[in-house]
C-alpha positions in Angstrom: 0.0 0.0 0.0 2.5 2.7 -0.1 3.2 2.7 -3.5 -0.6 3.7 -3.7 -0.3 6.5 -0.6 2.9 8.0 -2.6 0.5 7.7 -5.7 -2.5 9.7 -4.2 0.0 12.2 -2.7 1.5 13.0 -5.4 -1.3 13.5 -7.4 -3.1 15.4 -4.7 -0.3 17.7 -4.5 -0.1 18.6 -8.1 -4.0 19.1 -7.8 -3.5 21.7 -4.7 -0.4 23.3 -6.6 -3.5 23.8 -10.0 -5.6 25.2 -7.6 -3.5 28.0 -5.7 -1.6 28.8 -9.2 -5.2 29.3 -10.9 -6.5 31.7 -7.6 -3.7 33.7 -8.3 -3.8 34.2 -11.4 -7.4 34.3 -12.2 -9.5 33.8 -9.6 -8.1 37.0 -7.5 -7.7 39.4 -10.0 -11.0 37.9 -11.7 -9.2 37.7 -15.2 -12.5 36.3 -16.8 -15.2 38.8 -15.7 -12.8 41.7 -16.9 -13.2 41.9 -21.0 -9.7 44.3 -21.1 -7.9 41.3 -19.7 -6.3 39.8 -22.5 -3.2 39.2 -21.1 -3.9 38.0 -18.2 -6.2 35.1 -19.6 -3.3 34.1 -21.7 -0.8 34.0 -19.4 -3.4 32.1 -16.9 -3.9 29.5 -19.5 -0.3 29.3 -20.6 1.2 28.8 -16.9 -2.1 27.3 -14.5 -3.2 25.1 -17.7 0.0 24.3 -20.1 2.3 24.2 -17.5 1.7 22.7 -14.9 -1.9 21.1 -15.8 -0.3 19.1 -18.9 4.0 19.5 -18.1 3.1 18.9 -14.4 1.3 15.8 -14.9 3.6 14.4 -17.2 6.2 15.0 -14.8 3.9 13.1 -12.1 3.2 10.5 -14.2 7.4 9.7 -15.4 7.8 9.5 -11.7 5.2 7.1 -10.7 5.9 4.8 -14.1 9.6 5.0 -12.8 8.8 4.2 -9.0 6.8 0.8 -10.2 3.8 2.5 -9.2 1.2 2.5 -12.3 1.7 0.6 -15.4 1.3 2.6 -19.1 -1.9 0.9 -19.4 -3.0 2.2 -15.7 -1.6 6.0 -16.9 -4.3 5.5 -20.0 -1.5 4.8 -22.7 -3.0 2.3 -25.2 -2.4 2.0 -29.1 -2.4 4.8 -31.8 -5.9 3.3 -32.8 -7.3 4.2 -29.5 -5.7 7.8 -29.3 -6.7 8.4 -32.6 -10.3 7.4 -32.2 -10.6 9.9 -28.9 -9.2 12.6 -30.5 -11.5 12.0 -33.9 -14.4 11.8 -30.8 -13.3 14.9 -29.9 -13.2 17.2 -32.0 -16.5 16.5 -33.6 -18.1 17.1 -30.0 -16.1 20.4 -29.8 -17.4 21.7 -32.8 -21.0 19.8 -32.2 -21.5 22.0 -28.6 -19.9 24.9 -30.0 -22.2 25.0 -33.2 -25.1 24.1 -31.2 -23.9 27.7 -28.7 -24.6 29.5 -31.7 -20.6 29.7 -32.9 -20.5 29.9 -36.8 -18.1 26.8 -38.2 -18.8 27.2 -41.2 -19.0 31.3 -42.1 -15.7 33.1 -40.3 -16.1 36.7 -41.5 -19.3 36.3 -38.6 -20.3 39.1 -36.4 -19.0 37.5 -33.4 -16.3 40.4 -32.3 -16.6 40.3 -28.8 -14.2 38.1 -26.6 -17.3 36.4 -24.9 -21.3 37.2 -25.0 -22.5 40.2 -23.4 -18.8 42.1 -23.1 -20.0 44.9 -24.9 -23.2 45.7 -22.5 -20.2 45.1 -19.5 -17.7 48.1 -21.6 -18.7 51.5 -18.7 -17.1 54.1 -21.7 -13.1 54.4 -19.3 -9.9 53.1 -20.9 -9.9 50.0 -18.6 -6.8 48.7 -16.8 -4.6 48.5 -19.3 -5.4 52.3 -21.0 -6.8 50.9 -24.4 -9.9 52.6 -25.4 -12.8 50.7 -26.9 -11.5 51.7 -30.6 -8.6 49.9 -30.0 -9.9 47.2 -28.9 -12.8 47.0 -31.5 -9.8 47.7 -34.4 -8.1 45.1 -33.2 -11.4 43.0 -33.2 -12.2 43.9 -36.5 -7.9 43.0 -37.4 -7.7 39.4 -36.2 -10.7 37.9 -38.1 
């Protein structure tokens, strides 16, 4: 049993580590309820979610594969067929829910040029906290379609 204790802790760890890295940088600063913060989200995403959601459990699971803990086929390694179905799965239910939100697939000059639903009712006519105006921001709406 203490290969399985070193298993849990380890994973719990990582899993406390996710949680205080993503209150810091979103959930304090409430990155996603501010539509001026851009930067922010991304380097949220980049560090909480990249980082250590996908590099830290890679690390996690190298160490318990080495340790004798888990097996490849415990970690959810299988064939190519497998990985290939799931991601084939995948990506048609990603672009089933986000057709059925009311996302255009097929027609990408759309009129969707907010960063989420509803920012524009949210915009109170200030430059925000980063000092860019709401032309700026539309402009570079309007630029990255």
């Amino acid at each position: 049993m203490p290969n399985t204790r070193m298993a849990l802790t380890v994973a719990l760890g990582l899993h406390v580590v996710w949680v205080l890295v993503t209150y810091l940088l979103e959930g304090r600063i409430q990155a996603f309820l501010r539509p001026e913060a851009m930067g922010a989200r991304l380097f949220y995403a980049l560090v909480a979610n990249i980082l250590i959601g996908i590099g830290g459990l890679a690390l996690v699971i190298r160490f318990l594969l080495r340790a004798g803990t888990i097996s490849t086929e415990q970690a959810g390694f299988r064939g190519f067929g497998h990985a290939a179905f799931a991601i084939i799965v995948g990506v048609v239910l990603g672009l089933a829910f986000y057709a059925l939100q009311g996302g255009s697939v097929l027609e990408p000059d759309s009129s969707h040029q907010c960063l989420r639903p509803g920012a524009r009712d949210l915009y109170s006519g200030d430059s925000g906290v980063l000092g860019r105006g709401r032309e700026r921001l539309s402009s570079f709406a309007a630029g990255s379609r």
